[in-house]
N, C-alpha and C positions, 0 to 999 in steps of 0.2 A: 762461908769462910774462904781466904784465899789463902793458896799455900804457896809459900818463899820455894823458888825450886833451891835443892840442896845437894844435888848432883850433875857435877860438871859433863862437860858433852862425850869427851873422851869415856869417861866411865860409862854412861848410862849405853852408850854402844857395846861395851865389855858388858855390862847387867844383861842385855838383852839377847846378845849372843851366848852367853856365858847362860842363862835363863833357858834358853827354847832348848842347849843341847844338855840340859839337864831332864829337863820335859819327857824328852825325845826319847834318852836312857831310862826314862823311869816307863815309858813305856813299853818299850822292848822287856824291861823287867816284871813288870806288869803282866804280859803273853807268858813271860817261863815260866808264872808260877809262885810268884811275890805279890799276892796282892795289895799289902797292907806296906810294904818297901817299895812297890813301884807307887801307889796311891801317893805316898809321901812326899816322894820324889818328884812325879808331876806336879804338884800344889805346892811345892817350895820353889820350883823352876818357872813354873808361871808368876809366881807372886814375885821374882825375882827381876824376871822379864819385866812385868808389869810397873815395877817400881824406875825400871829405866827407861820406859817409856813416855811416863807420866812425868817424871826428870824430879821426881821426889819422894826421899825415904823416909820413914814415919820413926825407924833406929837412927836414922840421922839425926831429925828434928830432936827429939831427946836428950843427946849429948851435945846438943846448940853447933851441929856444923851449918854453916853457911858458905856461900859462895863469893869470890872476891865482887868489888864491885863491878867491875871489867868484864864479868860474866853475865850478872844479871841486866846489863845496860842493853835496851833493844833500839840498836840505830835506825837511824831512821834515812833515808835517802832525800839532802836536799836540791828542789829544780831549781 
């Protein structure tokens, strides 16, 4: 199956930074003492990352967002 990407480039930069410093907090929560709040928090931050990575959300596909056409067009360079 191929998946329509559904997250513009700007974003999926914000997911993935936005992703790993969740990760990162869930981990230090994780050490104080939280195990079941850091556990969380890491596998929400990854899965968050992960989705802006991949440049597709599976909450997006859902509610039918897609991408302008301007976005999903991969140029190509002619010689």
């Amino acid at each position: 199956m191929f998946l329509k990407k559904n997250v513009p480039g700007w974003e999926r930069i914000v997911r993935i930074v936005a992703g790993l410093v969740v990760a990162v907090l869930g981990a230090f929560w994780l050490g104080s003492g939280s195990p079941v709040g850091g556990g969380i928090a890491i596998v929400s931050g990854l899965g968050f990352a992960a989705t802006g990575a991949v440049g597709w959300c599976p909450l997006c596909a859902m509610v039918g967002r897609t991408l302008p056409k301007s976005d999903r067009v991969i140029k190509v360079a002619k010689y």
